[in-house]
Each structure stands twice: as C-alpha cells, then as structure tokens.
N, C-alpha and C positions, 0 to 999 in steps of 0.2 A: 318901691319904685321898680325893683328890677321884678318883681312879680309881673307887674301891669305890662311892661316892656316885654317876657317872655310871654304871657297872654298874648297880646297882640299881634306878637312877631307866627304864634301858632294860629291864630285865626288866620294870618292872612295865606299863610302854607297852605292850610285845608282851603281855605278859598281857592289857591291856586290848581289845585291837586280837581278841586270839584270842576273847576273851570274846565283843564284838559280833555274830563271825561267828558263833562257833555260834548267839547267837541267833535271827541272821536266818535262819538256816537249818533250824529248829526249825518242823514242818510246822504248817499252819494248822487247825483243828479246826473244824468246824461247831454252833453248838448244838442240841440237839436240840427236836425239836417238839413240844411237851404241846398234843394234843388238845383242843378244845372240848369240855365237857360237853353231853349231847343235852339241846334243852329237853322240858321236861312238857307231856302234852296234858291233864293234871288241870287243871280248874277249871272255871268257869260262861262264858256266852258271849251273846252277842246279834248276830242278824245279819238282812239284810234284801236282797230280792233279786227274781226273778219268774219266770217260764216259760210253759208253754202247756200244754193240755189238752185231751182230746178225747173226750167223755162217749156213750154208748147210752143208750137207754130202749127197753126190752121191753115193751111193750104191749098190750092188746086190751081190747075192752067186753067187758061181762057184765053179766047180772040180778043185785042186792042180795038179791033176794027166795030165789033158788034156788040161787044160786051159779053159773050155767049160763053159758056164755061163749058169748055171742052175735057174735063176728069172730075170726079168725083171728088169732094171735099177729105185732105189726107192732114195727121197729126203726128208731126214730128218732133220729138223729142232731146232736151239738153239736159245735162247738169255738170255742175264743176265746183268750184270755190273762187272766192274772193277776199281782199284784204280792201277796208274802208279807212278815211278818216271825216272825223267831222265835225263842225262847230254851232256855237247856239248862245241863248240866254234863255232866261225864264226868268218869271216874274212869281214869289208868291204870297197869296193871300189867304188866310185864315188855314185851310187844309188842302186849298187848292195851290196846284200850279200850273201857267201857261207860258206856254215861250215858241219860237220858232227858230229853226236848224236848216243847214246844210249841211249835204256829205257828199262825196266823191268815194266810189269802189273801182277798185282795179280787178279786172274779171277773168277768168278761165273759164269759160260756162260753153261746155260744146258737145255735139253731136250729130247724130246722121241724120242727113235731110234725101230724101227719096219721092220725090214729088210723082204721085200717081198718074200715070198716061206718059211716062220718059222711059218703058221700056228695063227697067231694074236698074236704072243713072242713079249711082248716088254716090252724096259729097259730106265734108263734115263741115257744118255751121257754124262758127263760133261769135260767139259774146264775148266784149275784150276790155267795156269799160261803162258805167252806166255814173251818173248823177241825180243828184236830188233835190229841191228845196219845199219848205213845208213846216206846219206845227203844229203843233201836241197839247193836250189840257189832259193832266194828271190829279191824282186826289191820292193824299196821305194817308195809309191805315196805317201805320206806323212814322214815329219821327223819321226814320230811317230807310223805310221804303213807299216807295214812290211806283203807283200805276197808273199808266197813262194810255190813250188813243194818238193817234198824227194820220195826216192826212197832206197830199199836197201833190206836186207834178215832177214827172222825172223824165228822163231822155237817155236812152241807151245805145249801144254802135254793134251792128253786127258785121264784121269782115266778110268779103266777097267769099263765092262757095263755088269752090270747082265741082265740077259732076262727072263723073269716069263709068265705065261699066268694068264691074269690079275682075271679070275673068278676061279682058281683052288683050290687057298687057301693054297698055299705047297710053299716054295722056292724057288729060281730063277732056269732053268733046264739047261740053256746055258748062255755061258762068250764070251765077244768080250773083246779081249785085248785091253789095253788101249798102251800108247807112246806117245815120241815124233816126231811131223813130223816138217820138215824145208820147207821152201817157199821163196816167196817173196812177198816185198809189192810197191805199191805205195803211197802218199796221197798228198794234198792241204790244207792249212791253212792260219792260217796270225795271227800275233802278234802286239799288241801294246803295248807300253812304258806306264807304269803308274807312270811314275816318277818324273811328279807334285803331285804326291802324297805320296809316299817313292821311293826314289833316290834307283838306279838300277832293281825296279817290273815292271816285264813285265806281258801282258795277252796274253796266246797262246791258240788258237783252230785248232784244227787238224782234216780232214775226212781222213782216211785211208782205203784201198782194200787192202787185202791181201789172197795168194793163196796159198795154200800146197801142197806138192809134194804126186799126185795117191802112196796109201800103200796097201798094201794085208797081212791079220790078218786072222788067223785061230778062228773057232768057235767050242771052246772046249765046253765038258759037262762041269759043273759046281760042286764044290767041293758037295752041298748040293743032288747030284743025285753020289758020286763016280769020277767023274771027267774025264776027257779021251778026246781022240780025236776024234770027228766026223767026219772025213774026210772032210768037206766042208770046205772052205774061205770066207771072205768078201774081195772086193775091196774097199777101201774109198779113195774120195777126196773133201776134205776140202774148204769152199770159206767162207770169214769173212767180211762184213762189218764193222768199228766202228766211232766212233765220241768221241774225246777226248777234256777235257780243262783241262791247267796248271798255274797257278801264276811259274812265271819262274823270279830266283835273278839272275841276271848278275853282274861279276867280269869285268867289264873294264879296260882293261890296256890302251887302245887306248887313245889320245888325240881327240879335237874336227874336226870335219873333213869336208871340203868343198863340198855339195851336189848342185846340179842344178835341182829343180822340175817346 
C-alpha cells in the first residue's frame, strides 16, 4: 500500500512540474491597439490674435460740378499693424468643414496721402478700425489641420487727413474727410488643433484681400486757414492686403466623428 501511495503521490509531482513548464513556455501575446476616436471640428469658437496690413488708395481731384478730372490718377500708399478678435461656428462633415465668422480689428495702418494737382500738400491718412462678417468651407488633410477659403463683406474707418506743405512752417491749409467705406473681402488660411497641448486651442493664420467700395470726398479749406469749400473732390478707392494669426478656443458640442484621409 505505501508503494502505490508513493507511486502516485510521484506521478502527480511530475504531473505538476510538466504542468508549469508548458506554461511557462506558452508564447506571450501583445494586446492589441484601439485607436483614439478623431475629435469634431463642429461647434462655436472665440479667438484673438493680430497681424499687419498694407492698404492703396487710387486717387485724383475732379470738378463736383461736371464730373471732369482735373489730375491725373495718383497711388497712395499705407501700412501698420493690427490686433483682432473674432467669433464663429463650423459645422463638420466627413472631411469637410463649413461655418461662418465675425471679427473686429483695431487698426494702425497709415500713411502719406499727396493727391496730384495740390502743389506737394501732403498729409498722413490713417486706418483706425475695420470689421468683418463672412464664411469659410475648409477640407481636412489632416485630423488636425484644417484648410480653408472665406469670403464675405467688410467696412473700414479712415480718419480725416490734414494736408500742409511740408516746408511752410504754418498749419495744415486743406482736410480730406475721413469715413467709413464698405467692401468686400476674400482670403485663404488654415488652422491646427493644438490640443495635445490644452484641449480645445486651435492655431489659425489667415491672408486676406479685401476691396472698398470707389468714394468721392470733398476737399475743404481747413479750420486753421478759415475753413470753406474749395470746390474740388477727391475720388478714393481703397485696396488692403493683410495677414492675420489667432490662438482660437473652441466650444465642442459635437461628438467624435468618422473621417477617411
């Protein structure tokens, strides 16, 4: 009996011993990787940012009375900087996105205005604040970066412009009124997601053209000669290049969404 008893109590050792090894020898498996869902560029946004700008004005005098252009068509030249901010939504589907925006820029954008046929009068012009509203339809080459077109209408303020001659030594003797002119714009950009680095920061850079609607301004005497009307006008029309960039927070309401790149 105690033979059969140590028999057995030995089979089941090697049993166990056999057991181990195949475990240990039993190869090791990797688990596999479940993707991150892509986030949504759906929802509303706010951002704020600045760039620079660099404006023409096409100009010449003429007669009110006849219409007849009394100088030669002259190209006056601005530029400066601005700080923007602006707001929006987008919508997107599949690799597309669309949405519409407004912004507001606060402007510095100036320079010399010398209207041909005034005798070497010149003043400096300035750009002091312009707006925007408009929208965009972009397309995804990346989850993460975003290229788009906009398009839409804007309205700019230019401050009155004194005119002196520059060696006289006396006061301004003529005023070009200043206004607001409306237009339109177009531009090109593209945005990235920086939100491996704070969740919902985006990077937006923007080129925009934008073009103002031909105005006709009267060229008064100036308070410091009396003031009055000279009979002459100017024709202006307005042409802006600029280049913008914003950190843009986006509010997603969307869920994650199914892209094919």
């Amino acid at each position: 009996m105690k033979k059969v008893v140590l028999a057995l109590t030995a089979v089941v050792a090697m049993t166990g011993v056999a057991s181990a090894a195949d475990l240990a020898a039993r190869p090791y498996t990797k688990a596999p990787v479940v993707a991150a869902p892509l986030p949504s560029w759906t929802g509303c946004y706010l951002g704020a940012g600045g760039g620079a700008a660099m404006t023409n004005n096409d100009n010449n005098l003429f007669d009110p009375l006849t219409g007849l252009a009394l100088t030669n068509n002259a190209t006056s030249g601005a530029r400066g900087w601005f700080g923007t901010v602006q707001g929006g939504c987008d919508y997107q589907f599949q690799n597309w996105v669309v949405g519409a925006f407004a912004d507001y820029d606060f402007m510095d954008v100036h320079g010399d205005l010398a209207p041909s046929g005034l005798g070497g009068f010149v003043g400096s012009q300035k750009q002091d604040w312009q707006w925007a509203v408009g929208a965009r339809v972009g397309y995804l080459i990346l989850p993460q970066l975003l290229t788009y077109v906009s398009g839409g209408y804007t309205q700019a303020h230019w401050k009155d412009t004194d005119l002196s001659f520059p060696i006289a030594g006396f006061g301004s003797t003529f005023t070009v009124p200043g206004g607001t002119k409306g237009g339109w714009f177009i531009g090109a950009g593209d945005e990235y997601a920086l939100t491996s680095f704070v969740p919902g920061l985006f990077w937006k850079t923007e080129y925009r053209y934008s073009e103002f609607d031909r105005v006709n301004v009267p060229v008064n005497f100036s308070a410091a000669v009396g003031g009055g009307a000279t009979g002459v006008s100017m024709t202006e029309k307005f042409r802006e290049h600029s280049v913008r960039s914003e950190l843009v927070y986006r509010f997603n309401w969307g869920g994650p969404v199914v892209a094919k790149y």
